[in-house]
N, C-alpha and C positions, 0 to 999 in steps of 0.2 A: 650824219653820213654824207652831207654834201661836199663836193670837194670843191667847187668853184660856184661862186655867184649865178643866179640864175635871175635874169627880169620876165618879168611877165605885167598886162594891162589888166587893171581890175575894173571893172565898168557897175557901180552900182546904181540905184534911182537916185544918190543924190550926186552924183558925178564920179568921174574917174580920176583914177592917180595909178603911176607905175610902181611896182611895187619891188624890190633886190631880196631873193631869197640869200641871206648870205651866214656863210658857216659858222659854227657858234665855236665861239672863243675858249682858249685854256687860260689858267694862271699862266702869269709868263709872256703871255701875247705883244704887251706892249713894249717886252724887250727882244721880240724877236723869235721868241719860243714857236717851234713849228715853223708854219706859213701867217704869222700872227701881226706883221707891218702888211705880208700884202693883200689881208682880208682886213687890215682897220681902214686902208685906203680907199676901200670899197665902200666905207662906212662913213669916210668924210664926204660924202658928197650926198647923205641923207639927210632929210631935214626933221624927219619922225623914226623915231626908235621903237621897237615892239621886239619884246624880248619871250618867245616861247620856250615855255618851259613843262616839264614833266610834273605837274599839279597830283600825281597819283605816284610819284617816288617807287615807278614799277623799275627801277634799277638802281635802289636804296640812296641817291641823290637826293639831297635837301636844296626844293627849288628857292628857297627865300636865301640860301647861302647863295646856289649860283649868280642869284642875278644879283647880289652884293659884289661878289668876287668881278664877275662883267663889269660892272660901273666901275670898280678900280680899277682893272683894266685900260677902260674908254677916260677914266681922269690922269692916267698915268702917260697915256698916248696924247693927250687930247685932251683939255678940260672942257674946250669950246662941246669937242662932240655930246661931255659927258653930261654938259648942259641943257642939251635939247630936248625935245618934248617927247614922254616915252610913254608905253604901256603893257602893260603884259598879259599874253596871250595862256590862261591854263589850262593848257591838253591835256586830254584823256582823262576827259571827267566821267568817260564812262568804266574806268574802272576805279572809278572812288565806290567803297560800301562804308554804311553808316556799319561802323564797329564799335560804339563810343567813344571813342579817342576827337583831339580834335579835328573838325573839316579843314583840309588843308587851304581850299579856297578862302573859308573865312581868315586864318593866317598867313596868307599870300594879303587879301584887303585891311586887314589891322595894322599888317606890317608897311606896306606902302602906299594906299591909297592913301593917308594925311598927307604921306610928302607930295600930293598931288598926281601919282599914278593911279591911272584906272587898273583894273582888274578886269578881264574879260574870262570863264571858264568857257570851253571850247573843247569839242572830242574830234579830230582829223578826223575819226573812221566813221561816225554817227555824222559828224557835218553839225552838231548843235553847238548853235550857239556862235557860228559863222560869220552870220548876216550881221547880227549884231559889229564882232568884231569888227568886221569889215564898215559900217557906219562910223562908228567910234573912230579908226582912223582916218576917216576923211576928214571928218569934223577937226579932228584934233590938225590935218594940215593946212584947213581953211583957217585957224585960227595962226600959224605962223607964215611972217610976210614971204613971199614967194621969190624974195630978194636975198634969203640969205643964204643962198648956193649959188655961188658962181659957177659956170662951166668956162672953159675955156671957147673960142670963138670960134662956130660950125660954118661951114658951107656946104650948102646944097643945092648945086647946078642940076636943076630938077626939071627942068626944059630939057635939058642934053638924054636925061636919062629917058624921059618917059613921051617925048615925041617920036623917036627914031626907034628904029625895029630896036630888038632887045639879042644880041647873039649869044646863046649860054648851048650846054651839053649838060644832060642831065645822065649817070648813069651808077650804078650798083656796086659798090668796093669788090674787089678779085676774092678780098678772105675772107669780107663779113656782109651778107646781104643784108643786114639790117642799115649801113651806111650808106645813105646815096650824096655821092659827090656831084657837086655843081659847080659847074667852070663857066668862064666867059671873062671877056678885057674886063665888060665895064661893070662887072660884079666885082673883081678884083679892084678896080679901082675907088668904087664906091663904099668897099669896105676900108679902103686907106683912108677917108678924109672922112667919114661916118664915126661921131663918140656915140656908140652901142649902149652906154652907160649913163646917157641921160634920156631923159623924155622925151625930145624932139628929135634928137637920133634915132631910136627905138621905133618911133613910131614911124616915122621914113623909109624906117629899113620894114618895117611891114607891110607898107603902101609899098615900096620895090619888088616887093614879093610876089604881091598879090597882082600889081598893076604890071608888070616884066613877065606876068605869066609863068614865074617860076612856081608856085605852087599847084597851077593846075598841071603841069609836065609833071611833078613829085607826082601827084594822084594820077595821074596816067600809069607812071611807072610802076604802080602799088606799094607807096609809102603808104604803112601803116602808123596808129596812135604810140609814140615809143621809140619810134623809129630817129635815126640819128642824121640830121643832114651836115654834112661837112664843105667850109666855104673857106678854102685860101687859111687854114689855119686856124677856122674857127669851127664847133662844132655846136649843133642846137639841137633840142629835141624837138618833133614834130608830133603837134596838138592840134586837131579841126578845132 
């Protein structure tokens, strides 16, 4: 159900990485089918692949098909992408029952842990088995060089921004009070020369936030967890 990429900071005890929730692929993607060039694009710039999949086929889906069908996708786009270091996350292990039949989890690890994927079982709603996940990928991107994503070349005049007052407007869309729009020059500016889409952008544009004093205006104004901020064309959700 995601319809565009989302980043988010994951901070665990053995360090952080950002992490691109991004939308899961059809057949067809890598010739264009759907929005399917401009979510692989989002995918070239990953260095770890983690492929969540429905491990309890609660909508008669066979997840060892899906993430065969994905990989030829990502080799038909892409071989470099479909090379890189993956694992697969299997949700909603809390509606697996032992019925005799076999455990899908163990058929998600026979089938691809040899070729070298981990398996991680994981329930979004119960939260088990998270942490783990979440280990497992960091590990797995300390093990690849931190070299082989280029981004193209940022600037961050970051004296300009964060010595001089900050002028912005903070205030409530006319149809949807759930919306609050944030205006100012040097927000608009700052989102022109800011890649949102890598690490060192991301986390800049969070330091702007916090240090520009725009998220304590947002909680002034009674942005709630949900809530949508909208900036010059981009929209974010808002999460304390």
């Amino acid at each position: 159900t995601t319809l565009s990429p989302n980043l988010g900071v994951v901070d665990t005890a053995n360090g952080g990485f950002v992490i691109a929730d991004i939308p899961g692929l059809i057949e067809g993607a890598s010739e264009g089918v759907g929005l399917g060039h401009e979510f692989l694009r989002h995918i070239e710039r990953t260095r770890v692949l983690v492929h969540i999949v429905d491990a309890a086929s609660t909508e008669g889906r066979d997840p060892v098909d899906d993430i065969h069908k994905i990989n030829k996708e990502l080799e038909a786009y892409n071989p470099d992408i479909a090379a890189r270091p993956q694992l697969i996350a299997a949700n909603k292990i809390d509606c697996i029952f032992d019925d005799g039949e076999e455990n899908p989890i163990d058929r998600l690890k026979a089938e691809f842990e040899p070729k070298g994927i981990k398996v991680y079982p994981i329930s979004a709603v119960t939260g088990q088995g998270l942490k783990e996940l979440l280990y497992g990928i960091k590990e797995l991107l300390d093990s690849v060089p931190a070299e082989r994503i280029v981004f193209e070349q940022e600037f961050f005049p970051e004296d300009e921004l964060f010595t001089e007052n900050l002028p912005f407007t903070v205030e409530r869309h006319p149809e949807d009070p759930d919306i609050f729009v944030v205006e100012g020059p040097k927000i608009e500016k700052m989102l022109g020369y800011t890649n949102l889409d890598s690490e060192k952008g991301f986390a800049f544009f969070q330091r702007f936030l916090k240090e520009g004093g725009i998220l304590k205006e947002l909680e002034k104004a009674g942005i709630e967890e949900g809530n949508t901020v909208r900036m010059y064309g981009f929209d974010f959700d808002y999460y304390k």
